[in-house]
N, C-alpha and C positions, 0 to 999 in steps of 0.2 A: 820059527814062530808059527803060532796054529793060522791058518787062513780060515778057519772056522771062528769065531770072534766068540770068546768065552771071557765069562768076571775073571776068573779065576788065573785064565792064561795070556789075556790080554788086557785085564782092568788094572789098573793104580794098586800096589800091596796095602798102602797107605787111607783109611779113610777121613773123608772131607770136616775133618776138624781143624779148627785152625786158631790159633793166639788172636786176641783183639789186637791187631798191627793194619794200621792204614793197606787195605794194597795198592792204593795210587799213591805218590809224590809226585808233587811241582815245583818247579827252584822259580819265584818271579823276580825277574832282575832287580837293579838298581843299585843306586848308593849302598845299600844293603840289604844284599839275597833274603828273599823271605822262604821257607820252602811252606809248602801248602801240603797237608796231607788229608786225604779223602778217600772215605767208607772204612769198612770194618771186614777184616777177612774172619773175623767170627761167624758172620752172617752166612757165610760158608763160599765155595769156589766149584758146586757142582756144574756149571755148565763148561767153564775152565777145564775140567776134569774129563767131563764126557767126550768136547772136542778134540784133547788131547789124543785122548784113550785110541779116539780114532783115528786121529792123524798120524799116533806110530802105527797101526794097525794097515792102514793106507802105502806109509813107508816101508814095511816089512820091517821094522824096528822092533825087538824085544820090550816089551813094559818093564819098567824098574822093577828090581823085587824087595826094593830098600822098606819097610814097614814105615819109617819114620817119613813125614810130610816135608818138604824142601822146606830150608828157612828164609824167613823172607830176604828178601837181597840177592838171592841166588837166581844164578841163570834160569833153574827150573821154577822158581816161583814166580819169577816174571811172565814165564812164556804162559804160564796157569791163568794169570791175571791178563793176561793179554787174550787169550784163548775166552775167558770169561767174558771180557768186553765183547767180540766176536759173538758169541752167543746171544749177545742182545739184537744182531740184528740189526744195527742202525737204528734202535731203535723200535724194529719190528715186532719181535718176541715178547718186551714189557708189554707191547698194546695187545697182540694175542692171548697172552695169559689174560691180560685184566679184562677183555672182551670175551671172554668165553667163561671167566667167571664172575662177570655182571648178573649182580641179584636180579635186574630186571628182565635177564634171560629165561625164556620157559626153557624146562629139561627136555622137552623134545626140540628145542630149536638147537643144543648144544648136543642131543642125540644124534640129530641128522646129520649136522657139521663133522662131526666124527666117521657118521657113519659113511658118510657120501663122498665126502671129500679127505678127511685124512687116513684111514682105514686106510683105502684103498693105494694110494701112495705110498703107503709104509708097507704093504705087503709087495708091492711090484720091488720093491728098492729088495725086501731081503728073499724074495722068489730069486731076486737077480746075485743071492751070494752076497750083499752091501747091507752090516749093518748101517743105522740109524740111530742121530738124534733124535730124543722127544723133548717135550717139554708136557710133565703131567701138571695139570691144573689142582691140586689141592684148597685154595682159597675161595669161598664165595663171599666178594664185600666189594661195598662201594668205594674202601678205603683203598688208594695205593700201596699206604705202606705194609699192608698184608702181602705184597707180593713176593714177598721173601719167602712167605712161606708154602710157595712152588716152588715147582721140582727139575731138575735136567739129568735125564739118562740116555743109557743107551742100547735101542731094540737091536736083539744080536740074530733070536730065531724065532720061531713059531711052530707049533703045535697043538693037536686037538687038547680044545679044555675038557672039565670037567662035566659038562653036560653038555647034553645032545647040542647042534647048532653053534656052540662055542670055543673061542679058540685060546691061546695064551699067548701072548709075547713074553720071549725070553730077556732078562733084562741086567743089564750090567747098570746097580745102583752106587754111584760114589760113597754111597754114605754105608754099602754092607761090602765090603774089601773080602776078596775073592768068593764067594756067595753066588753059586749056579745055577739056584733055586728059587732065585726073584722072580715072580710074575704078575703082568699083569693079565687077567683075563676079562674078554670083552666077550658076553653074553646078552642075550635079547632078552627084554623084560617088557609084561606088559603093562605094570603099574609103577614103575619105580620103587623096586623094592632095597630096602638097605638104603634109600635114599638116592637110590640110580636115575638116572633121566630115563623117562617114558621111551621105550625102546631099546636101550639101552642100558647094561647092567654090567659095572666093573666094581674086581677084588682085585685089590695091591697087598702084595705079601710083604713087602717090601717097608711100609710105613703106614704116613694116613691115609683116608681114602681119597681117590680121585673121582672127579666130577667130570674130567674130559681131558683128552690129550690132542697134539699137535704132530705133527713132523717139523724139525726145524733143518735151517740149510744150513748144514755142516759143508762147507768148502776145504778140502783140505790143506796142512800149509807144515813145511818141513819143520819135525820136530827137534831142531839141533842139538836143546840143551843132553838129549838122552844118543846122540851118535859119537 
């Protein structure tokens, strides 16, 4: 397995599509079991996905090269939906995303935060050889239930962007199955151009645009279903 962390040699073959099938079940007891089933694995399993990706990568485990997505019930589509939860953070992740895409945020305040504090993080982590979870922010709304439509990847490398001052993270997207070519790149802007924050200026090759990204805390955890 590559210890250079590639979509292609280390991401999922399969991408993050998935049947409308609850991914939780509940059995609630009693006189007679009720099972309870909750959310929609349509709405997708990227963070599932991402933390996996890197928890065989962690393990020295080969990525599957099955094209086809587990089906639900399966040991591997649990560990995904388990992995997805994990991704929230306790909780944390929902409130980052939906804080950093608060309309009432100025784009230089969601500049800075990028620029000061997670930037710099996410470079130490893959200067040190360690991809990285993100979580890119695509949604600006007061609504929560927009938060679906953010994103969880994962930054594998870095390199000079496209213009002067700019760089690119390499990026392993659930949603483009083996695809070496995702980038995000994070360039200085003095106006907001493209609708970039004041200082701050990103293209995602990948999909929509982003507004701002995070590092999230992937801890890793043995991936069984795939040894």
């Amino acid at each position: 397995m590559s210890r250079v962390f590639s979509a292609r040699a280390n991401g999922f073959a399969f991408a993050n599509r998935w049947p409308h099938v609850p991914p939780l079940r509940f059995r609630v007891g009693g006189p007679v079991p009720v099972e309870l089933a909750v959310g929609d694995a349509a709405n997708g399993l990227c963070g599932g996905m991402a933390f996996a990706a890197l928890d065989l990568w962690f393990a020295g485990v080969a990525a599957p090269t099955d094209p086809e997505p587990p089906s639900e019930g399966t040991p591997a589509f649990r560990y995904l939906v388990r992995r997805q939860l994990d991704s929230f953070e306790l909780g944390l992740g929902p409130g980052r995303f939906y804080l950093l895409g608060a309309p009432w945020r100025s784009a230089a305040s969601r500049s800075r935060e990028v620029l000061a504090r997670e930037l710099p993080r996410i470079l130490r982590e893959l200067a040190a050889g360690r991809p990285v979870a993100l979580g890119l922010v695509h949604a600006v709304s007061v609504n929560p239930a927009t938060l679906i439509q953010n994103h969880q990847v994962v930054a594998c490398g870095v390199e000079s962007g496209p213009d002067p001052g700019s760089l690119a993270l390499r990026i392993y997207d659930p949603n483009q199955p083996g695809d070496d070519m995702v980038r995000l790149v994070v360039g200085r802007s003095a106006g907001g151009s493209r609708g970039a924050a004041d200082g701050l200026d990103l293209t995602y090759s990948g999909g929509a645009p982003v507004v701002a990204f995070f590092k999230q805390g992937h801890r890793p955890r043995d991936p069984l279903p795939w040894r």
